[in-house]
C-alpha angles and dihedrals in degrees: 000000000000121000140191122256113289096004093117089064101030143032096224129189123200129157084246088064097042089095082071105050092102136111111254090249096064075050101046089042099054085050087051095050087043090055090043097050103236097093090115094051111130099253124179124212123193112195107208144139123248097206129006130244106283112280097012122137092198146322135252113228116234144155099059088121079063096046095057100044080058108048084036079067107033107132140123118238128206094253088052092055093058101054081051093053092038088062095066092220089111107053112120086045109121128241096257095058076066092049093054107041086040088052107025131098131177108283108162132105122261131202131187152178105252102251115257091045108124109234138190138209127302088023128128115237087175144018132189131198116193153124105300088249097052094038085050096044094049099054100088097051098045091045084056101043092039104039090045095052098038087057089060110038089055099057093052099048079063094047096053087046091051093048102043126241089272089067125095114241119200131191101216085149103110091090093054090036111118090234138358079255086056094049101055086047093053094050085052093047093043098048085047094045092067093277105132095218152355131235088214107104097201093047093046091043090049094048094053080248129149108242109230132190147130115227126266135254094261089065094057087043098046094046097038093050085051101031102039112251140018085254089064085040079063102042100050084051096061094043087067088033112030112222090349116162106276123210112231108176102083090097124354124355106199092036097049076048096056095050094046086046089060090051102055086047101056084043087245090130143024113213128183104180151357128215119213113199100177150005136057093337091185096050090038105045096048085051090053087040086065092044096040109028103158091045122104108240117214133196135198141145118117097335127170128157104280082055094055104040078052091051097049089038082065093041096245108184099240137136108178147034138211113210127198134117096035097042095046092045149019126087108026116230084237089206114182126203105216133179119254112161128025113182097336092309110112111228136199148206109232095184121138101256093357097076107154126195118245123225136053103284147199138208115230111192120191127193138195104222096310110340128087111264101182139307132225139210122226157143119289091240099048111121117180090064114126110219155073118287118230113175101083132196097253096156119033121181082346101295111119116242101168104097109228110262129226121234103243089059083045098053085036085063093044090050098047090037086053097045088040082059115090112256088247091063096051099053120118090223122054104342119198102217127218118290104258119197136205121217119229094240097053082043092054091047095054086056096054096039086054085050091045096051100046091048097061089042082060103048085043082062 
């Protein structure tokens, strides 16, 4: 079987291979429609979730700048076809499934919710409107980039509810992340999501983002056990980084505290900040709190947002979190990409528990002053539908025409989208999401496309 260069050694990812980040069956159907003949047909895809995560209110969408770099470079080059024909899966594919694939581009049209919005289920985040063979190919590599960063995003959109927008968030996830590729992902999705940095360097640097972070425990061991004590450990490290946040929990807490405390009263040392990375943080951090009064004191060691909301119930004395395995991971936003329209006919899926809703659909999104009403469901040429319309053109005939987006509109958004949400809906435990209606033409097309299709199932018997 033939490979690329340096394949053999090393799993690789650039934007050139993204074509083929797909799973083989995006890959065998499009040769199948192209056989068949159909494979210009005008098809339309909606990405949603059916349910949401256990205990979420809702989601904020998120990964549609990465949905548009890729679909801005899909495209099959000469090297990649013949990978695809060496493999022998292909064989009985006709000449004109490696015409197109040699010659094609994406050339469909894409809409999408804005990042940042809050969505429910059932709801599309993301349409696209294509040739049957485009709309088919992209599916695998916009369910990974926006199910992933909607996930976290999502947490941390929580997280920063929960803490208060006085708190300091920070992104420690890379080391937890499923890939690199995942990592650079989760510090975009997180700065996006409300938290105010990243320890990644690449991600911060790439994002035109400021890296944060404090040391590690190895740093206060390897130079205590060289130098002496962990006083001599702190010391070494400001003189390298004046006044940078010091951890103070490789030994003894209080005791690292008091020491510190001594310090910063006989004007030795000027500290803006402690981590603490284990123990009773309550109990610890209100003792540090009375030695050291004017010191930031930062938390960090597995935290989600059950955690905090506990920790400020108990009136820990915190005032910011690092955030990293349970941000970057945990229940996964399970978002499907179903087929809706083929040619102008609305389909639908009839499976138990997997019913989808036929039709190209919008989202219409009412308020009362400020705070999210309802929201309905429709089709996208309704036009007696009161509300606000929240799937936008961003791709038309393939050209981009959705500007790219900072981070700081993008975590605005997520901050304005999270407090116009009921406070129902945006409670850890047992969230009431928001009412979502159905329109009665969409309504009335579920119930022909459902006739339709069991008619046909029974002239087929």
């Amino acid at each position: 079987m033939a490979t690329f260069p340096d394949w053999d050694s090393e799993l690789n990812l650039c934007v050139d291979d993204y074509s083929l980040l797909t799973d083989l069956y995006q890959l065998t159907m499009a040769a199948c429609y192209t056989g068949e003949g159909v494979e210009q047909r005008r098809a339309s895809f909606e990405l949603f979730v059916r349910r949401l995560p256990e205990n979420f209110g809702y989601l904020i969408a998120m990964g549609l700048e990465q949905v548009l770099t890729y679909l801005a470079n899909f495209r099959f080059s000469p090297q990649q076809i013949q990978a695809l024909q060496a493999t022998g899966i292909f064989t009985h594919a006709s000449d004109r499934f490696w015409l197109i694939l040699a010659e094609g581009c994406f050339t469909g049209d894409v809409w999408a919710v804005s990042e940042g919005t809050a969505v429910f289920a059932n709801q599309p985040l993301l349409r696209v409107e294509a040739p049957l063979w485009q709309a088919q190919l992209v599916e695998t590599y916009l369910l990974n980039t926006i199910n992933y960063q909607t996930l976290v995003a999502t947490r941390a959109a929580r997280i920063r509810d929960i803490a208060g927008e006085a708190a300091t968030l920070l992104e420690f996830g890379t080391r937890r992340a499923f890939s690199p590729q995942a990592s650079l992902w989760a510090a975009r999705a997180g700065l996006a999501g409300g938290l105010n940095s990243t320890s990644n360097v690449l991600a911060a640097l790439q994002l035109g983002e400021q890296p944060s972070g404090t040391m590690a425990h190895a740093l206060v061991m390897a130079l205590s056990a060289m130098a002496g004590s962990e006083e001599q450990a702190f010391t070494a490290f400001h003189k390298y980084f004046p006044g940078a946040p010091l951890l103070i929990d490789t030994y003894d807490t209080i005791a690292a505290a008091e020491q510190l405390a001594a310090k910063v009263k006989a004007g030795e040392m000027k500290l803006t900040g402690v981590r603490l990375d284990s123990g009773d943080l309550v109990t610890l951090s209100k003792q540090v709190r009375s030695l050291l009064p004017h010191v930031s004191i930062f938390a960090s060691g597995d935290l989600d947002e059950w955690e905090i909301a506990r920790l400020k119930a108990a009136d820990a004395q915190i005032d910011g979190y690092g955030l990293g395995t349970r941000l970057v991971t945990g229940a996964p936003v399970n978002g499907v990409y179903k087929l809706v329209e083929i040619d102008g006919i609305p389909v639908m899926k009839q499976s138990s528990g997997k019913v989808t809703y036929p039709g190209r659909k919008q989202i219409f999104r009412s308020f009362v002053g400020d705070k999210v009403k309802a929201d309905k469901l429709a089709l996208v040429d309704e036009s007696n539908v009161l509300g606000s319309p929240l799937l936008q053109l961003v791709v038309k005939n393939g050209e981009r025409l959705h500007r790219r987006e900072s981070l700081p509109e993008i975590r605005q958004r997520t901050a304005a989208t999270v407090a116009s949400l009921p406070p129902e809906t945006r409670r850890l435990d047992d969230p009431v999401g928001v009412d979502v209606e159905i329109s009665d033409q969409l309504q009335e097309l579920i119930l022909k496309t459902n006739k339709r299709t069991a008619e046909a199932q029974r002239t087929q018997r």
